[in-house]
Backbone as XML, in Angstrom:
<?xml version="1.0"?>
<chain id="A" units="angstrom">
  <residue number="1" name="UNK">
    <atom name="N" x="85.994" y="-61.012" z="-33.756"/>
    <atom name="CA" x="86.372" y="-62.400" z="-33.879"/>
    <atom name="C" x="85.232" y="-63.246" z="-33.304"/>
  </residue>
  <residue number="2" name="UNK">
    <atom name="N" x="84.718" y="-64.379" z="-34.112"/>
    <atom name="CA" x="83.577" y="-65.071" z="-33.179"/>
    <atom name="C" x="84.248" y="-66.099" z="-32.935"/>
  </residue>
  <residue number="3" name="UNK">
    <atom name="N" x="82.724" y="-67.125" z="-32.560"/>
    <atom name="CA" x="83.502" y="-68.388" z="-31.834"/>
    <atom name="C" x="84.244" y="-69.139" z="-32.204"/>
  </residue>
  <residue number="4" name="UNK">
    <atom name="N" x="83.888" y="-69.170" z="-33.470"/>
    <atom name="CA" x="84.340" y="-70.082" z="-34.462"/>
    <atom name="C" x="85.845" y="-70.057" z="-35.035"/>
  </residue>
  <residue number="5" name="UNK">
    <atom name="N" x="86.013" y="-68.686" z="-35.231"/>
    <atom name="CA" x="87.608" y="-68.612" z="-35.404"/>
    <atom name="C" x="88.227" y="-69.323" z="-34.254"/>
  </residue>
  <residue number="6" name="UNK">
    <atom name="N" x="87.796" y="-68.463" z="-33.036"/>
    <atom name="CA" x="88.299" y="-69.076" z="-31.630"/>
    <atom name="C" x="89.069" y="-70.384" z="-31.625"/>
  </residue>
  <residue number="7" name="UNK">
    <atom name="N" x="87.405" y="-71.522" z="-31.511"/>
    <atom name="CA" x="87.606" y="-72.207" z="-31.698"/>
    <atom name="C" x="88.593" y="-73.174" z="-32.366"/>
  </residue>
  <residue number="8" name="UNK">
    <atom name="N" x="88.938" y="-72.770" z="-34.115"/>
    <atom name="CA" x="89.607" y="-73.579" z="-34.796"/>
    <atom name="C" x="90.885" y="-72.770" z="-34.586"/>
  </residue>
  <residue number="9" name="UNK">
    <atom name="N" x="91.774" y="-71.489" z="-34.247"/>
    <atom name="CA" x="93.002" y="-70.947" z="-33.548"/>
    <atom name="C" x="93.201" y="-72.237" z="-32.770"/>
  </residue>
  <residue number="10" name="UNK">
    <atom name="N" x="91.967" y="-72.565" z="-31.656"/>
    <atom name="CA" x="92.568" y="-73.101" z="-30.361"/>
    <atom name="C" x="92.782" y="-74.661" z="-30.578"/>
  </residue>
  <residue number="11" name="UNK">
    <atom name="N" x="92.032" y="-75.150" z="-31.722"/>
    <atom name="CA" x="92.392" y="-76.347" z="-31.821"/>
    <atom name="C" x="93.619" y="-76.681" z="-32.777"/>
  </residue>
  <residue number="12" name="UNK">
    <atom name="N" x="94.039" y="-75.927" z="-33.741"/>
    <atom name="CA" x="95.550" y="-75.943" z="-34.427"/>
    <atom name="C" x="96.488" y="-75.637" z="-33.490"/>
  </residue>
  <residue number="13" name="UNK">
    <atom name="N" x="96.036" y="-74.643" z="-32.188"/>
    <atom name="CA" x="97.146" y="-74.715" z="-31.223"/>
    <atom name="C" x="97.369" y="-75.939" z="-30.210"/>
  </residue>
  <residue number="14" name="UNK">
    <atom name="N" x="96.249" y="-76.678" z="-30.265"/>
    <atom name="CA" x="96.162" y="-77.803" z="-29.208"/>
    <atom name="C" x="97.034" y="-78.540" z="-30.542"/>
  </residue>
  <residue number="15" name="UNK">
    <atom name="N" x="96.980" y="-78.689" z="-31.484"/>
    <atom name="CA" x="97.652" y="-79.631" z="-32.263"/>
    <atom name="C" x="99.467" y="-79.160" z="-32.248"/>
  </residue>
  <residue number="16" name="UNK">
    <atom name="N" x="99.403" y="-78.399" z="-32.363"/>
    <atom name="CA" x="100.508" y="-77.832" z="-33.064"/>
    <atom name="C" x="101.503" y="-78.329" z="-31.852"/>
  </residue>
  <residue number="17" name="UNK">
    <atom name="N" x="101.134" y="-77.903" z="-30.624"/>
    <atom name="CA" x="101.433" y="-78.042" z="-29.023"/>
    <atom name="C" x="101.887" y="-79.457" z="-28.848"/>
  </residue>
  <residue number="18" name="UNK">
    <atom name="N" x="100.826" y="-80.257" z="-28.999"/>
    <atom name="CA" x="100.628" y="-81.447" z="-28.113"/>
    <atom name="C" x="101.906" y="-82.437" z="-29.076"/>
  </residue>
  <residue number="19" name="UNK">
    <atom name="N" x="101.733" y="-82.239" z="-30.579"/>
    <atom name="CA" x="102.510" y="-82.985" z="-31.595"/>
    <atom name="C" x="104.340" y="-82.295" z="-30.853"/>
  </residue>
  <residue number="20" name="UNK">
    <atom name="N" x="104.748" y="-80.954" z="-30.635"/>
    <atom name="CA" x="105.935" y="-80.664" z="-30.350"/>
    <atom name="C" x="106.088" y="-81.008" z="-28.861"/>
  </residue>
  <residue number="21" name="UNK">
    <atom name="N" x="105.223" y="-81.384" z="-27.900"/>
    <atom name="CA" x="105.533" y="-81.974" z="-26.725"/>
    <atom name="C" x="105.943" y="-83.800" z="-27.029"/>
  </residue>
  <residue number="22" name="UNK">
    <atom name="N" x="105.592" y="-83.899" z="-27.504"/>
    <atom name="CA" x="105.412" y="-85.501" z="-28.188"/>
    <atom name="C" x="106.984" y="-85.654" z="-28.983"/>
  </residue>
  <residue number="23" name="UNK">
    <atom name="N" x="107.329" y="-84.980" z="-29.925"/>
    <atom name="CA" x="108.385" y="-84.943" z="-30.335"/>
    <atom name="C" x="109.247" y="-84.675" z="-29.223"/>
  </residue>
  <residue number="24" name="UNK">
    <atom name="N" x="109.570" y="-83.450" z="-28.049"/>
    <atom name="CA" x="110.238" y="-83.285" z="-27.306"/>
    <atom name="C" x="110.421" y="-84.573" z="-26.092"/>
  </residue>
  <residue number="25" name="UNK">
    <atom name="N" x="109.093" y="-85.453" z="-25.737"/>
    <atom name="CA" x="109.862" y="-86.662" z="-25.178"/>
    <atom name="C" x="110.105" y="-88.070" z="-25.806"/>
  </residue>
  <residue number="26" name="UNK">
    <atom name="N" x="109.953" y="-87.150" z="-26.904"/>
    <atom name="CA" x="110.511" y="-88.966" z="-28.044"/>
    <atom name="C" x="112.064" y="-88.435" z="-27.861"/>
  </residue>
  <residue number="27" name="UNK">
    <atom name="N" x="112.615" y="-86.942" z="-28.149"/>
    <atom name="CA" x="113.426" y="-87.009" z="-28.320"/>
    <atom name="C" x="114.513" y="-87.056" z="-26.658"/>
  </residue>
  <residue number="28" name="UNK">
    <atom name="N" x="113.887" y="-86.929" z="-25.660"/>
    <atom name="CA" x="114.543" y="-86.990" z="-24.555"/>
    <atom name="C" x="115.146" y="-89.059" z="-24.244"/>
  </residue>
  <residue number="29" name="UNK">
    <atom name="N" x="114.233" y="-89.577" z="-24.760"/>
    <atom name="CA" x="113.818" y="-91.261" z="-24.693"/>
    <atom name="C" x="114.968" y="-91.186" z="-25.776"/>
  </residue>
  <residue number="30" name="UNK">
    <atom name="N" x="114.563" y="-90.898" z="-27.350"/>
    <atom name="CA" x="115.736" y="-91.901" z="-27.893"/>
    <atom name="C" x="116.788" y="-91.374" z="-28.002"/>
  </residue>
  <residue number="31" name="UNK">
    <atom name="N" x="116.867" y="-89.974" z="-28.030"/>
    <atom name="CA" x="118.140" y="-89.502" z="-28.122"/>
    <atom name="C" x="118.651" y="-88.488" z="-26.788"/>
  </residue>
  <residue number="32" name="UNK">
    <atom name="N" x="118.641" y="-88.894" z="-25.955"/>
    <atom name="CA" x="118.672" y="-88.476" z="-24.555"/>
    <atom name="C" x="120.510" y="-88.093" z="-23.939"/>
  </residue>
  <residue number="33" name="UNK">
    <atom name="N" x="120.953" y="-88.979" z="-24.817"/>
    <atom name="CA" x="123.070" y="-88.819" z="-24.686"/>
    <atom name="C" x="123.066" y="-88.180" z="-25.719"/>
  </residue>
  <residue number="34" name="UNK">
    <atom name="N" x="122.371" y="-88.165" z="-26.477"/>
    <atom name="CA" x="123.154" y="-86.861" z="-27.550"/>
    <atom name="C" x="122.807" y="-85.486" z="-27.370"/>
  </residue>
  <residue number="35" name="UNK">
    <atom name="N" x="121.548" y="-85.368" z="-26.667"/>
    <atom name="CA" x="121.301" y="-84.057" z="-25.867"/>
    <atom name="C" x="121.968" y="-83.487" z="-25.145"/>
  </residue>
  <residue number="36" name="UNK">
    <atom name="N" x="122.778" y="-84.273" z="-23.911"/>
    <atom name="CA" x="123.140" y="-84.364" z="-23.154"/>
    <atom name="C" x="124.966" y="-84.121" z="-23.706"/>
  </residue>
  <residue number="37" name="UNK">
    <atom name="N" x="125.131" y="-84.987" z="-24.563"/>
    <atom name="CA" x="126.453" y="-84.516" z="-25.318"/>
    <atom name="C" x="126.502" y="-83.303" z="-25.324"/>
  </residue>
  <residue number="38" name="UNK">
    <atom name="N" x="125.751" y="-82.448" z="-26.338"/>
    <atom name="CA" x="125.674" y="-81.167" z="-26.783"/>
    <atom name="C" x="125.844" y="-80.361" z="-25.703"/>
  </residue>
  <residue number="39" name="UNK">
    <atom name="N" x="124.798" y="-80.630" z="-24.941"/>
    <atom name="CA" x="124.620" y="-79.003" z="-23.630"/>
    <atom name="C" x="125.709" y="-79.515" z="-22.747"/>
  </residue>
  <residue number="40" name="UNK">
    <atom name="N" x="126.250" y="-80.390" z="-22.345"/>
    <atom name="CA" x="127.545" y="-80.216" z="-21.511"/>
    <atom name="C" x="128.762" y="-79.725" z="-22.434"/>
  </residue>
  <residue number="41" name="UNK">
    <atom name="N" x="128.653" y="-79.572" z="-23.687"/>
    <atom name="CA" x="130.005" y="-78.822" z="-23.852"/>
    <atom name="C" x="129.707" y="-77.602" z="-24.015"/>
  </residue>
  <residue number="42" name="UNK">
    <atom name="N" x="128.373" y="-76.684" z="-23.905"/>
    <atom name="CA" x="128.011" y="-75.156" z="-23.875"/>
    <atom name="C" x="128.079" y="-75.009" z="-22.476"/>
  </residue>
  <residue number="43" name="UNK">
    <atom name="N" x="127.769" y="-75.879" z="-21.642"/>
    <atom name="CA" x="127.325" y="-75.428" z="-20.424"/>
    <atom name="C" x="128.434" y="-76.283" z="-19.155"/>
  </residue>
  <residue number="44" name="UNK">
    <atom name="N" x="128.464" y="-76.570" z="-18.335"/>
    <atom name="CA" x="129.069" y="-77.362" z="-17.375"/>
    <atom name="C" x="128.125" y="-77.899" z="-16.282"/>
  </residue>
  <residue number="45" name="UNK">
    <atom name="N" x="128.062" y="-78.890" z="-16.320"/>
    <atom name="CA" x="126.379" y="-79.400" z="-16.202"/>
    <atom name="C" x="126.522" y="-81.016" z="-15.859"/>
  </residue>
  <residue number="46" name="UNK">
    <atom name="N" x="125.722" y="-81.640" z="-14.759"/>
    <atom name="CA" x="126.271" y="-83.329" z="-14.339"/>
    <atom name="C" x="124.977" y="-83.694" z="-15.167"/>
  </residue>
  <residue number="47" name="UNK">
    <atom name="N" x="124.909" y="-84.759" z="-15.721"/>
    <atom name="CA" x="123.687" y="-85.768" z="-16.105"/>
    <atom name="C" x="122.617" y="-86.005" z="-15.454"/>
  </residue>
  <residue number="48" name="UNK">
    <atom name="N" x="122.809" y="-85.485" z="-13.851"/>
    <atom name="CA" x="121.436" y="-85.631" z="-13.212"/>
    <atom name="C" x="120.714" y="-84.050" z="-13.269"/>
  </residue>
  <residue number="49" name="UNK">
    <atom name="N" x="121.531" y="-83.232" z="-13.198"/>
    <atom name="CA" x="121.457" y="-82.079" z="-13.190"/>
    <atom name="C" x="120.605" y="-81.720" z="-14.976"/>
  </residue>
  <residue number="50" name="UNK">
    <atom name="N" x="121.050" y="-82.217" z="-16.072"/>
    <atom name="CA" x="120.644" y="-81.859" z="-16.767"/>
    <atom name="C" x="119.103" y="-83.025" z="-17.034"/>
  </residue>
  <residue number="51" name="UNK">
    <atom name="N" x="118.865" y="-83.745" z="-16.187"/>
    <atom name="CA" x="117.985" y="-84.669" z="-16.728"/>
    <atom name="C" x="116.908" y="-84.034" z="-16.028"/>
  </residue>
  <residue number="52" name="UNK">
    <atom name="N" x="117.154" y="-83.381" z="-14.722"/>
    <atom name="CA" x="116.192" y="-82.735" z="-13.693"/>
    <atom name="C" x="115.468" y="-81.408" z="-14.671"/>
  </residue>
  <residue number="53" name="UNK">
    <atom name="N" x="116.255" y="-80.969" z="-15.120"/>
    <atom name="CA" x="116.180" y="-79.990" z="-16.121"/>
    <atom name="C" x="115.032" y="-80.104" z="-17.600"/>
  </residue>
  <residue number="54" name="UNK">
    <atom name="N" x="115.900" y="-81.306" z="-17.858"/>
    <atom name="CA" x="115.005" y="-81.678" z="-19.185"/>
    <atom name="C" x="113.158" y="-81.782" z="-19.029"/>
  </residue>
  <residue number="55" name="UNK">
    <atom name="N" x="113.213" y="-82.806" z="-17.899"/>
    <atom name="CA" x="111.924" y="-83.427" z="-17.330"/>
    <atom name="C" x="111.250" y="-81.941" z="-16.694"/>
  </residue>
  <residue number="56" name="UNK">
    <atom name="N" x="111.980" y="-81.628" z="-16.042"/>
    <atom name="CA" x="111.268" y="-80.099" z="-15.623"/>
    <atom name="C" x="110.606" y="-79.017" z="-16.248"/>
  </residue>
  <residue number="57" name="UNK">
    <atom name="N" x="111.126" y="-78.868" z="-17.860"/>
    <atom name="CA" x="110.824" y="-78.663" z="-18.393"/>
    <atom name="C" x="109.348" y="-78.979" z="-19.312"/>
  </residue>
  <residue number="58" name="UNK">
    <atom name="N" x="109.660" y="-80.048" z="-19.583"/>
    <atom name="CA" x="108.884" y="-81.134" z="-20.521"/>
    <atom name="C" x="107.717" y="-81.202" z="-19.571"/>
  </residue>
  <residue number="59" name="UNK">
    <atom name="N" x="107.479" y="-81.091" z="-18.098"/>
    <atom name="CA" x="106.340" y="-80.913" z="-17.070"/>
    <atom name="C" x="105.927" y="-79.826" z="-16.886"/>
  </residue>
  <residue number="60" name="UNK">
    <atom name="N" x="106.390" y="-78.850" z="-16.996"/>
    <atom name="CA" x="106.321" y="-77.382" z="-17.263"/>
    <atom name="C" x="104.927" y="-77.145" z="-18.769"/>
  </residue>
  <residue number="61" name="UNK">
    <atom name="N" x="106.106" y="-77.164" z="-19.667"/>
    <atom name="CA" x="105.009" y="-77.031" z="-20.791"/>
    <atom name="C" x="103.318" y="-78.018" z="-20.642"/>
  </residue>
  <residue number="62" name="UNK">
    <atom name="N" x="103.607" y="-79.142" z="-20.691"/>
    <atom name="CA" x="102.511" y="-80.098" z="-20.532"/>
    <atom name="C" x="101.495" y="-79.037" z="-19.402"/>
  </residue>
  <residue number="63" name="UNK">
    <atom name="N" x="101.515" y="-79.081" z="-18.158"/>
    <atom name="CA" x="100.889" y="-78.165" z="-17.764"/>
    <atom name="C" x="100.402" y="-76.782" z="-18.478"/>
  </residue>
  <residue number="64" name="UNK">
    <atom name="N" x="101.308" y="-76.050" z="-19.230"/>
    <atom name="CA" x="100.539" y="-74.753" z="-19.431"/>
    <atom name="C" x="100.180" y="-75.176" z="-21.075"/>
  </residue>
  <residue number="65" name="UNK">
    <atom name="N" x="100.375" y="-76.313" z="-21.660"/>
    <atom name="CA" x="99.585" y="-76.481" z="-22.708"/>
    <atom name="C" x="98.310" y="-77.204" z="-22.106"/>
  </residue>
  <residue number="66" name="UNK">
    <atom name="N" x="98.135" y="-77.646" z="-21.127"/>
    <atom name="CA" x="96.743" y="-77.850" z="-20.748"/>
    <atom name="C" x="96.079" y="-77.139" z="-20.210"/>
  </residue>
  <residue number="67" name="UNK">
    <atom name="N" x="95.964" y="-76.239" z="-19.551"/>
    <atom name="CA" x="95.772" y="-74.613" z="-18.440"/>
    <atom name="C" x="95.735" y="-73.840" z="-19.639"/>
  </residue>
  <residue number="68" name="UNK">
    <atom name="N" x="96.425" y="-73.337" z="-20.376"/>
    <atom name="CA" x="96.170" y="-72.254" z="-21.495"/>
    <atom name="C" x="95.806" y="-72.593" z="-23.165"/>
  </residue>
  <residue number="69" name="UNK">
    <atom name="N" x="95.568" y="-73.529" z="-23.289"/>
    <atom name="CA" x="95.302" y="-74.251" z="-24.928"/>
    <atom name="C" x="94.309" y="-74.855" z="-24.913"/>
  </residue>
  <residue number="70" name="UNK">
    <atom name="N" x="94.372" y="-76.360" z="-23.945"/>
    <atom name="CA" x="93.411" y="-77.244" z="-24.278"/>
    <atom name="C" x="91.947" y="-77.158" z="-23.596"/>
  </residue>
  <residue number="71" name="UNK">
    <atom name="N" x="92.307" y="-77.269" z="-22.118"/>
    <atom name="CA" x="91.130" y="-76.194" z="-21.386"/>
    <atom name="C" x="90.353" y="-75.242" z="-21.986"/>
  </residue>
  <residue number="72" name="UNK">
    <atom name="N" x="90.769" y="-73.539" z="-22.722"/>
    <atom name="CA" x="89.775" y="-73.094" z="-23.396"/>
    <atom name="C" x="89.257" y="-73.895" z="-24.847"/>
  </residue>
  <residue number="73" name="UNK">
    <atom name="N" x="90.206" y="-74.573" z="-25.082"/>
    <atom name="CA" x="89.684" y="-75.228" z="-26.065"/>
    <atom name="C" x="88.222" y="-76.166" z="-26.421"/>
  </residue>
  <residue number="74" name="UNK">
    <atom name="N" x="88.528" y="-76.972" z="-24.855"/>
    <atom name="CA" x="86.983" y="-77.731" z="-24.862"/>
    <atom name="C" x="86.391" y="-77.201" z="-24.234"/>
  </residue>
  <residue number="75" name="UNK">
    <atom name="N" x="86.524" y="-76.176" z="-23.755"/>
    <atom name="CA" x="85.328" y="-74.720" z="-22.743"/>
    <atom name="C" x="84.659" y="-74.378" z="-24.393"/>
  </residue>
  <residue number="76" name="UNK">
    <atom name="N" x="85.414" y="-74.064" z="-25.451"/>
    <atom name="CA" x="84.717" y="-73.464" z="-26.428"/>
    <atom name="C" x="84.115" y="-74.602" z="-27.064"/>
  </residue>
  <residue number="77" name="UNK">
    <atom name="N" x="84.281" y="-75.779" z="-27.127"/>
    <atom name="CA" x="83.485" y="-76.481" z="-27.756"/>
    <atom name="C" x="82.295" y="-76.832" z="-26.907"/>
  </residue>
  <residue number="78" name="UNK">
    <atom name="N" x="82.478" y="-76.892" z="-25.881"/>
    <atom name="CA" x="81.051" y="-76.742" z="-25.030"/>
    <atom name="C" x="80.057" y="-75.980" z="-25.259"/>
  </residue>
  <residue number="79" name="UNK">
    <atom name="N" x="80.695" y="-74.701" z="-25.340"/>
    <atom name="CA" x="79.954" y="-73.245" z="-25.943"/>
    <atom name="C" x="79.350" y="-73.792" z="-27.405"/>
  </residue>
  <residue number="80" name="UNK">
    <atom name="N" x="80.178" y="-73.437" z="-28.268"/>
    <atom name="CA" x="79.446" y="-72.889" z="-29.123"/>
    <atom name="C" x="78.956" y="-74.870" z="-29.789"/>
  </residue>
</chain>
């Protein structure tokens, strides 16, 4: 595999990533009670409890899409 594949893998994954993090806090913002509808009737769960959750999440990924995606990503465009 050279750089170049590398490279364009890591940048459809920086896309692919960054566009479903983007969707995931559009959808926490506009539809945030209907989320919240849903998983309290699977789960038993208070609104702060699940919001701590949501955001925890949504900070979670953001971090390891920057640490494991975007980082080698512009390391390889440096390179090659």
């Amino acid at each position: 595999m050279d750089i170049q594949t590398l490279t364009t893998f890591f940048m459809w994954c920086t896309i692919l990533n960054v566009a479903l993090l983007l969707f995931s806090s559009l959808m926490c913002i506009c539809a945030g009670d209907w989320a919240y509808r849903i998983h309290s009737k699977l789960f038993s769960i208070s609104r702060e409890t699940f919001n701590i959750a949501i955001y925890s999440f949504i900070g979670l990924y953001k971090i390891l899409v920057i640490v494991f995606i975007l980082i080698p990503y512009i390391a390889l465009l440096i390179v090659a």
